[in-house]
C-alpha positions in Angstrom: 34.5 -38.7 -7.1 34.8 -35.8 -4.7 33.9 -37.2 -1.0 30.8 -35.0 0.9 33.4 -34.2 3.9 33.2 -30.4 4.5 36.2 -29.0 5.1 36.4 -26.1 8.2 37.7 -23.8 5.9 34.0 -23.9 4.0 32.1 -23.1 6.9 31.5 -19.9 5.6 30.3 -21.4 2.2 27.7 -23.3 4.2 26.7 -20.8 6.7 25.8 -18.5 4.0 24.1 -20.9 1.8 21.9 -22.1 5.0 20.9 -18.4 6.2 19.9 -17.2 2.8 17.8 -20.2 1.1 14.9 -18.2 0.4 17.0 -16.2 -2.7 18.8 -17.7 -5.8 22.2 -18.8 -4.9 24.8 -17.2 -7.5 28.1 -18.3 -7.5 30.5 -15.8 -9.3 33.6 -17.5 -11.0 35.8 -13.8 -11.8 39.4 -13.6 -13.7 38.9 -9.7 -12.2 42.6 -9.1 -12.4 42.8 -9.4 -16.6 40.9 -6.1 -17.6 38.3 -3.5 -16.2 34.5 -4.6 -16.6 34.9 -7.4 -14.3 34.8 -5.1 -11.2 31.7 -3.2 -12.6 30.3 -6.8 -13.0 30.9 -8.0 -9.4 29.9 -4.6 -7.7 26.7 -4.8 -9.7 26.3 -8.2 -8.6 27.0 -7.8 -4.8 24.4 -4.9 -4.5 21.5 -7.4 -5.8 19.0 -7.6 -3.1 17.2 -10.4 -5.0 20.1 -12.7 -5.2 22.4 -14.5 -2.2 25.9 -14.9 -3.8 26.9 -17.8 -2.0 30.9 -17.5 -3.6 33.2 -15.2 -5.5 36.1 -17.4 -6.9 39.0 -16.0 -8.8 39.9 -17.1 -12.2 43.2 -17.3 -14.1 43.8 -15.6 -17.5 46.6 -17.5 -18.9 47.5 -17.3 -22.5 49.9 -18.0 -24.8 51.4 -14.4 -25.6 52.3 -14.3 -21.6 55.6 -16.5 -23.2 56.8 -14.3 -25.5 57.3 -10.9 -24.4 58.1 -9.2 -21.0 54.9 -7.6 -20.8 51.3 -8.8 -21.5 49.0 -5.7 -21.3 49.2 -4.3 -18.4 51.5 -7.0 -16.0 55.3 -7.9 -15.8 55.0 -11.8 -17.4 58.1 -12.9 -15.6 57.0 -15.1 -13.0 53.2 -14.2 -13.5 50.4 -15.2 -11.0 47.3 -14.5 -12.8 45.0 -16.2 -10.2 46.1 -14.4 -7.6 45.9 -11.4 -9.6 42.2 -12.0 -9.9 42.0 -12.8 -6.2 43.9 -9.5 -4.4 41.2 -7.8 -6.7 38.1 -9.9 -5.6 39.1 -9.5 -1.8 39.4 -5.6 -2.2 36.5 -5.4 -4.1 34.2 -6.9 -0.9 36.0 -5.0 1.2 35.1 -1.7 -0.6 31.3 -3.7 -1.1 31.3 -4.4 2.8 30.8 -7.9 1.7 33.5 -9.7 3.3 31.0 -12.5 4.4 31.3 -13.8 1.3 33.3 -17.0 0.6 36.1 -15.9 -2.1 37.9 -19.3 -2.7 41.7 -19.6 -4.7 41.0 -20.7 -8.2 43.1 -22.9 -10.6 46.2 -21.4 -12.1 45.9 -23.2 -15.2 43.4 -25.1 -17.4 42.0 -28.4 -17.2 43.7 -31.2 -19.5 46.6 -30.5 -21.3 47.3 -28.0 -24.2 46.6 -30.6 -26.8 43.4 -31.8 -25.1 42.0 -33.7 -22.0 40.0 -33.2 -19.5 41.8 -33.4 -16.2 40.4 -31.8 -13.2 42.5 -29.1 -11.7 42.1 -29.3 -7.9 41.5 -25.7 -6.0 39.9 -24.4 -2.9 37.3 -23.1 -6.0 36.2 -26.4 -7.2 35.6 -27.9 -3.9 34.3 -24.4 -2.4 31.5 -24.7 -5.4 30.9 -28.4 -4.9 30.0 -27.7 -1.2 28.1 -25.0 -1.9 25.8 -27.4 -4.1 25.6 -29.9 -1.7 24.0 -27.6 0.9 21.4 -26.7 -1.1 17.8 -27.5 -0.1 15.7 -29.8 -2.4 14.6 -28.3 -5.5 16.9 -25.2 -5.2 19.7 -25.1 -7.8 23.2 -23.1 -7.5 23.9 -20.5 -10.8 27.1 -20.2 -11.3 28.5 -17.5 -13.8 32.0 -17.5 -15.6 33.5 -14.5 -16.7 36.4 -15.9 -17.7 38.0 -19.1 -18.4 35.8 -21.8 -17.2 38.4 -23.5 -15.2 37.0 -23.8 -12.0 33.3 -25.4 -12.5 35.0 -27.5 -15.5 37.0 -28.9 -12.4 33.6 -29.1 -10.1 32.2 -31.0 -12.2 34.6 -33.5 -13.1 35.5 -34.0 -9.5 31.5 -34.6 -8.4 29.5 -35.3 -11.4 26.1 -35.4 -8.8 26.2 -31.2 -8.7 25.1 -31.6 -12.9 21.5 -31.2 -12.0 21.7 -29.3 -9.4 23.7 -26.4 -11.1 22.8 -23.6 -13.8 25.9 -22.6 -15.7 26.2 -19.0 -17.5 29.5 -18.2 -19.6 31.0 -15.4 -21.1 32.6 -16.9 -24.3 33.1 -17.8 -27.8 31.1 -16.1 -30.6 27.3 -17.1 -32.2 25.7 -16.2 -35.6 22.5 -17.0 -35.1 21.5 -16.3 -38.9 23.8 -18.9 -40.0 23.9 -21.5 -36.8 27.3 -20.7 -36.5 29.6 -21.1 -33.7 33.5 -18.8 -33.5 35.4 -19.8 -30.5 38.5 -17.9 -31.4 37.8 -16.3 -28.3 40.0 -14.9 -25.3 38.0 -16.8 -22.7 37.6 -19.5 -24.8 41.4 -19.5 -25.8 42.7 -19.4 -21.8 40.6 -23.3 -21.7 39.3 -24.7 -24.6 39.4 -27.9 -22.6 37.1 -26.7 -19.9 34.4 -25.3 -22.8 34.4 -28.5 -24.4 33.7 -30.1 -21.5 30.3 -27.8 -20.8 28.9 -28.5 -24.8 29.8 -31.7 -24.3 27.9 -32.2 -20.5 25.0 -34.1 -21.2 22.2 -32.9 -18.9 24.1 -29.8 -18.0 21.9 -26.4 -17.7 24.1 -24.5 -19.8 23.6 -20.9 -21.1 26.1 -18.7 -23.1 26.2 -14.5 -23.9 28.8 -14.6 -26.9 31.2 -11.8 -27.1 29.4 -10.5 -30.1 26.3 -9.9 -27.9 28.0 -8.4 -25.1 29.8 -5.9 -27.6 27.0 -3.7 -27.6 27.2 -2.5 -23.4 29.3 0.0 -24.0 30.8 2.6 -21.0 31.7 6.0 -21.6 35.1 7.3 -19.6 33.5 10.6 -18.6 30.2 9.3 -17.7 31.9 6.7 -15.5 34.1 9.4 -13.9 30.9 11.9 -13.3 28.6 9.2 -11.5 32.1 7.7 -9.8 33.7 10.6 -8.4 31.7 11.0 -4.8 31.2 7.0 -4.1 34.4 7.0 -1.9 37.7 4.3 -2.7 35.1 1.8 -4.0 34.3 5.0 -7.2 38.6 5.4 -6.9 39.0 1.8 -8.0 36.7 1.3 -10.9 37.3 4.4 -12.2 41.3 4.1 -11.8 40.9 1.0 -13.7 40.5 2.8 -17.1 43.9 3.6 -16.3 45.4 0.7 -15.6 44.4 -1.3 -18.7 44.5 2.3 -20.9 41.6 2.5 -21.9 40.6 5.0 -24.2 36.8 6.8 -24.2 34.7 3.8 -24.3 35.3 0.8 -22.8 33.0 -2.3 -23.6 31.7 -3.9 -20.2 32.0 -7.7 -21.2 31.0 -9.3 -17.8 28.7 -6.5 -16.7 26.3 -7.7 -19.8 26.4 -11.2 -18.6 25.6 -10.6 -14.9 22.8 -8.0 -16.3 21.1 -10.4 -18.7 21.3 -13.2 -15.8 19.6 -10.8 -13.3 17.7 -9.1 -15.5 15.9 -11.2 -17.9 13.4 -8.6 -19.4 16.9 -6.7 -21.1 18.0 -9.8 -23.0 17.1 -12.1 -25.5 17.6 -15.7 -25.5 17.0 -18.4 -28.0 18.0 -22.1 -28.4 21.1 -23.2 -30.3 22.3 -26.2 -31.4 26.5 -26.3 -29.8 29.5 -26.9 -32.7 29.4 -30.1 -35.1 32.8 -30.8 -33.1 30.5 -31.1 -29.9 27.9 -32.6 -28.6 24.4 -31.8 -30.4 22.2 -30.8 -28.4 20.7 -27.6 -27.1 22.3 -24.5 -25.2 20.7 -21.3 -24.0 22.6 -18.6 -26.2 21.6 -14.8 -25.7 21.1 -13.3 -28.7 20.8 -9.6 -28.1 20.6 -7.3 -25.1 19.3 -3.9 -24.1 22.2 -2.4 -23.9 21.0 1.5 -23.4 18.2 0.0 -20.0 21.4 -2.1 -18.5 23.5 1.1 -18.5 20.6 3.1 -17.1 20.2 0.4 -14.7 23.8 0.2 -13.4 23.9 3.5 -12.7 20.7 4.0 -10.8 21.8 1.2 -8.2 25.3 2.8 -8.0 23.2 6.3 -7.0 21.8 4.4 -4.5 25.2 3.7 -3.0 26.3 6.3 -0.5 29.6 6.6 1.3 29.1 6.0 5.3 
């Protein structure tokens, strides 16, 4: 069990949690290095007056191609760093934000368990900067905490204080759902970098857990020119997500992935949720699963905030 001790490097977890009560706490859990929508995703999220995001944590993207070639997408594999991929990214991103008050924890660099199973906690400055986080919450407030790519990191929260269960509202990017045929597909990429760590959230009895499958998020689709156009005057904040299309060669459109999970969470009017029973392999009982979103309103949307954006 993880011991309530605070350690002075989460002050700033605390501080911010404390002065900004009144609003949801968000937690965003990012592997931001791995492709492009995950910058869109946290910029979005950062210029949400309605929400306090108490933490951006940085996510690994480890996977089993990384060990067979010299080049996986976009990154030299030799001696790869994924993590810290995803946090350089994170740290420039609330610089360019002016958000540098925001706690931005280490995550794991690999998966809970093993590769043939298990459930292992993985211990990071992410797990415990989450657990504090929880534990400074007032009564009756809950943290949300929203994966956007492998669920490493709460996985590991929870297993190290299982008392942060009730007191947290999960939201993951992953796997696939059929809702006409009650069918679950978790040949997915997030899914694939910890299987381990999704098991472990079907299988968390009294955990508040909600899911946007891939096959949702497919339809917020981003248009290269469109994104250069509305870009191109929003200083070295517009320089980096637009440069991103070139860095992960893109082509015309590019399929915003994380961006339609932080939109659904913030936005519930643009998405539809129902109730689903998880896998037969899992435990049975009921997840949140979002089943389709407005895909056209959360483009107009992202845009319009960005416009408000100006550079000082």
């Amino acid at each position: 069990m993880f011991k309530k001790v605070i350690p002075v490097s989460l002050i700033a977890i605390l501080i911010t949690c404390t002065c900004y009560a009144q609003k949801k706490a968000v937690w965003l859990d990012s592997d931001t290095g791995n492709e492009m929508d995950d910058l869109y995703a946290i910029t979005y999220l950062l210029k949400d007056p309605q929400v306090n995001v108490v933490g951006l944590s940085s996510a690994h993207f480890n996977n089993a191609d990384m060990l067979v070639g010299d080049k996986w997408h976009y990154y030299p594999t030799k001696n790869i760093n994924t993590v810290q991929l995803s946090q350089d990214l994170n740290e420039q991103l609330l610089q360019l934000n002016s958000r540098t008050d925001v706690p931005h924890p280490l995550g794991s660099r690999g998966t809970i368990g093993h590769s043939w199973g298990g459930k292992n906690p993985v211990i990071s400055a992410a797990e415990k900067g989450i657990i504090a986080a929880v534990h400074q919450l007032k009564d009756g407030e809950k943290l949300d905490v929203l994966c956007i790519g492998a669920a490493s990191n709460i996985a590991s929260a929870i297993q190290l204080d299982t008392t942060i269960i009730p007191k947290i509202r999960v939201y993951v990017l992953a796997a696939r759902y059929f809702s006409d045929r009650k069918v679950w597909d978790k040949s997915e990429f997030n899914v694939r970098n910890d299987l381990n760590a999704f098991d472990l959230l079907l299988n968390c009895k009294g955990l508040d857990l909600t899911v946007m499958p891939i096959n949702t998020a497919i339809a917020l689709r981003f248009n290269r020119t469109v994104c250069r156009t509305n870009l191109k005057d929003k200083g070295k904040l517009g320089e980096l997500l637009y440069n991103r299309w070139d860095f992960v060669e893109a082509k015309d459109t590019w399929v915003m992935w994380d961006l339609a999970l932080v939109m659904a969470y913030l936005d519930p009017s643009k998405a539809e949720k129902i109730q689903a029973t998880g896998p037969p392999e899992n435990e049975q009982r009921e997840v949140s699963v979002y089943k389709n979103i407005d895909a056209k309103a959360m483009e107009q949307d992202f845009w319009n905030r960005m416009n408000l954006f100006t550079v000082k």
